[in-house]
Structure formats: C-alpha cells, structure tokens
C-alpha positions as CSV (number, residue, x, y, z in Angstrom):
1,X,-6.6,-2.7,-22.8
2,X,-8.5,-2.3,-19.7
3,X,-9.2,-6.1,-19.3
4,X,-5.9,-6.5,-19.2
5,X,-4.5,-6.0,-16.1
6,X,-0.8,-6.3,-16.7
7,X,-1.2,-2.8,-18.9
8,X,-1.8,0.9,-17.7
9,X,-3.9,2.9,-19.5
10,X,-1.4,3.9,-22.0
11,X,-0.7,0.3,-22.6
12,X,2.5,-0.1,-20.9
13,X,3.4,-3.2,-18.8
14,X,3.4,-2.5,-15.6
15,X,3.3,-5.0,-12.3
16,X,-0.4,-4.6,-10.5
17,X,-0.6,-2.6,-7.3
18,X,-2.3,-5.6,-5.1
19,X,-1.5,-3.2,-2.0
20,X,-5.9,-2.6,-1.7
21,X,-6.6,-6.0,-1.8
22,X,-7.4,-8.4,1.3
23,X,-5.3,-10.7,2.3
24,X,-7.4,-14.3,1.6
25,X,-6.7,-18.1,1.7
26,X,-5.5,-18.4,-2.2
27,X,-5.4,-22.4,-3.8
28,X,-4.4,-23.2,-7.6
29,X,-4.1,-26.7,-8.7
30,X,-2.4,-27.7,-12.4
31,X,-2.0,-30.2,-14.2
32,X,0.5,-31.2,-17.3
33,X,2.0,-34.2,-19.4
34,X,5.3,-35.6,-20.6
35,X,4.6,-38.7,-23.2
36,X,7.8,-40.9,-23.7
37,X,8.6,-44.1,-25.3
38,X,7.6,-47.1,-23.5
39,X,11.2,-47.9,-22.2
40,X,11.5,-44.7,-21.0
41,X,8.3,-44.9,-18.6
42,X,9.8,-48.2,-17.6
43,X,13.1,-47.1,-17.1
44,X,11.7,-44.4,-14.8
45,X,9.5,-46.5,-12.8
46,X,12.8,-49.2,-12.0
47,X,14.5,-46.2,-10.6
48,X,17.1,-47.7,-12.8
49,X,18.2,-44.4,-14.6
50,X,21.6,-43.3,-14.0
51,X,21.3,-40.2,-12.9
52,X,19.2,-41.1,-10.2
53,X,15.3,-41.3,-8.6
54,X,13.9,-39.0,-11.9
55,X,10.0,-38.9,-10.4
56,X,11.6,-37.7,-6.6
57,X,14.0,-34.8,-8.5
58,X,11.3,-34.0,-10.7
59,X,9.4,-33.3,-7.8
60,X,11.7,-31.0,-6.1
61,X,12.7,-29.0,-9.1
62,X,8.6,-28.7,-9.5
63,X,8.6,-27.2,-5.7
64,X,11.9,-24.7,-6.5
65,X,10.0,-23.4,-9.6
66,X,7.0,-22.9,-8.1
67,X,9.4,-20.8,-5.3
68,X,11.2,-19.0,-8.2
69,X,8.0,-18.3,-10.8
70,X,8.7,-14.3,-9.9
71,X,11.8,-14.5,-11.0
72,X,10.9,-16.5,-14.3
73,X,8.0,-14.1,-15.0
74,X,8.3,-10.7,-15.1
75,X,5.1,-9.4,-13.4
76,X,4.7,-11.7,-11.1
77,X,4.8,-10.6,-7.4
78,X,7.2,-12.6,-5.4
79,X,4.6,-14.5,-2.5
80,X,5.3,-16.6,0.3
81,X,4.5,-19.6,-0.2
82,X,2.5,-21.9,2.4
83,X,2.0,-25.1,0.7
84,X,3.4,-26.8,-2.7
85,X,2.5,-29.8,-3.8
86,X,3.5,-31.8,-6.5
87,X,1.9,-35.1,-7.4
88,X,3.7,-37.3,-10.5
89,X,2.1,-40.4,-11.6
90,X,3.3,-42.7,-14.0
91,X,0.8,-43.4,-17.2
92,X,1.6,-47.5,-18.8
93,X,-1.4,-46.9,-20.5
94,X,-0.4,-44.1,-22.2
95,X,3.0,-43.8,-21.7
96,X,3.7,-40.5,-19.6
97,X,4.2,-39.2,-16.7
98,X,1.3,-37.0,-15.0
99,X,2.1,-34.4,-13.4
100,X,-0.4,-32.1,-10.5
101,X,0.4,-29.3,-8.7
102,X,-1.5,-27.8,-5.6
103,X,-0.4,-24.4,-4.3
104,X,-1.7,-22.4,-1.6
105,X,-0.7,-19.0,0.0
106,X,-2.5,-16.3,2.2
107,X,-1.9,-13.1,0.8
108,X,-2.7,-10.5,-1.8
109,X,-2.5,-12.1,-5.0
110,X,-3.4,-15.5,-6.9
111,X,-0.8,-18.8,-7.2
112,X,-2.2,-19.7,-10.8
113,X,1.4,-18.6,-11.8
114,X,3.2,-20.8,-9.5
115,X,1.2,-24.2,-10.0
116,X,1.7,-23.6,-13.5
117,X,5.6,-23.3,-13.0
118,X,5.5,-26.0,-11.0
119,X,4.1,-28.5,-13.6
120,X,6.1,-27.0,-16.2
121,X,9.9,-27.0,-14.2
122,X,8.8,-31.0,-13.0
123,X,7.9,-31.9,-16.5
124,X,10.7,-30.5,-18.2
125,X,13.2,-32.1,-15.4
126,X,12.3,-35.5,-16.3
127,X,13.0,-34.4,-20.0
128,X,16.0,-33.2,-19.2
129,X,17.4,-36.2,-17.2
130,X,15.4,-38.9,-19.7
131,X,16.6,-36.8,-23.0
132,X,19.6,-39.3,-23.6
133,X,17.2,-41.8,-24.2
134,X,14.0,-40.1,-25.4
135,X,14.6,-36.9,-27.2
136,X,10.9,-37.0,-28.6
137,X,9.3,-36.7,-25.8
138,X,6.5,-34.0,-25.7
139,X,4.8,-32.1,-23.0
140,X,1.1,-31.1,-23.1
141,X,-1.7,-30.6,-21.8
142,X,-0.6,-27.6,-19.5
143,X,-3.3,-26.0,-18.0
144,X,-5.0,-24.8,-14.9
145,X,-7.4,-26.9,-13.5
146,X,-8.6,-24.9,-10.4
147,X,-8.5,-21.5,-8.7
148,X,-10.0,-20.0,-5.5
149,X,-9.7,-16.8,-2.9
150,X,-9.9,-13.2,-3.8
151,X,-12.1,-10.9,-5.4
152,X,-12.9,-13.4,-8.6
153,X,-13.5,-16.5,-6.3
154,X,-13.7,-19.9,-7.3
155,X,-13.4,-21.0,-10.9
156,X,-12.7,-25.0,-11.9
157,X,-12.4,-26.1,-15.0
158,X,-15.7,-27.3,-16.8
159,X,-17.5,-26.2,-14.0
C-alpha cells in the first residue's frame, strides 16, 4: 500500500501528516457535465425557472462545496481557500450545461479535492432545482483537468 498515501503501513486509513511540506502557490482546475432535455437548457437560459437564476445558485453552491470538501471527504485537510472559481456555460449544441472550476490556495496540500467538489455540488444543484422537469438528466465527464505546486508539480491533462 505504500503508493497509497491515505494508508499506513499496516493499511489503515489515516489523514497525511503535510506538517514537513512547504508551503507553495497550489492551482486545480475541473471540469464536469449535466446533459438535459432541450427545454430544460432553454428554460435555464430564460431565467424563467421558478425557483429562480439556476446558472447564478449553481455557482454559489459550487463555491460552498468547494469551502466544505473536508467535511464531505474524510481525509481531506480543511485549507483556506484563496480563490474559487466557477465558470457554467450553457451547451445548445449538446444540450448541457458545462461546468469549470479553478481553485487556488497557498499552503501545504493540493486543491484537486476542492475543484472536484466544486463541479460536482454546481452540477448536481442545477439537477436538483431542474429535476421537476428533467429527472434524466446525467452528469459526466468529471474529471481533473489541471494541477500545479508542491512536490509533484505540474501535471495537465494529455499533456
């Protein structure tokens, strides 16, 4: 189990000691996908939906997750935060929303975690407030599409 950090030697979970690391400039950026009936997309895009502006709440929700991903995942640490941003675009073409989050912190530890949670918390908000009138909607495509700072460095995907 040594390659896995998240395990002693025994095997047991256990939360990484980060303490010996330096403190760097850390950056994630995620991406994801909710596809949805063409009315739904429009419906979105009017800002006609009931419950309000669903690309603007989406957006915050995606910021509070990103905030909250140490509570949501066990072994995360809990990190301050110094930028979160979440960009949703809507998709005719497909139809779906898009959804990229940038992260950013100066500290010990990574923010792969948080951009993740962020995509994930906006995507399944506009779910939740569109599920009255698109319960097959599907998210997809959840994945990490950049990382840099620390000890591993830089790593983009297909680069």
């Amino acid at each position: 189990m040594s390659d896995l950090t998240h395990f002693n030697e025994s095997g047991a979970a256990h939360m990484v000691d980060v303490g010996a690391k330096d403190v760097t400039h850390r950056i994630a950026v995620a991406e994801g996908l909710i596809r949805m009936e063409p009315e739904t997309l429009a419906l979105i895009r009017s800002g006609g939906h009931k419950k309000g502006d669903v690309l603007a709440i989406a957006r915050i929700a995606g910021i509070m997750g990103a905030k909250r991903t140490a509570d949501l995942v066990p072994l995360c640490h809990p990190l301050a935060l110094t930028k979160i941003a979440i960009d949703l675009e809507p998709l005719t073409e497909k139809p779906a929303v898009h959804c990229r989050a940038v992260v950013e912190t100066r500290g010990r530890t990574g923010v792969e975690m948080e951009a993740l949670c962020a995509v994930q918390i906006s995507l399944l908000t506009i779910y939740d407030m569109c599920k009255a009138v698109d319960r097959g909607m599907c998210i997809e495509s959840v994945r990490l599409l950049e990382k840099a700072g620390g000890r591993s460095g830089h790593w983009r995907r297909g680069a």
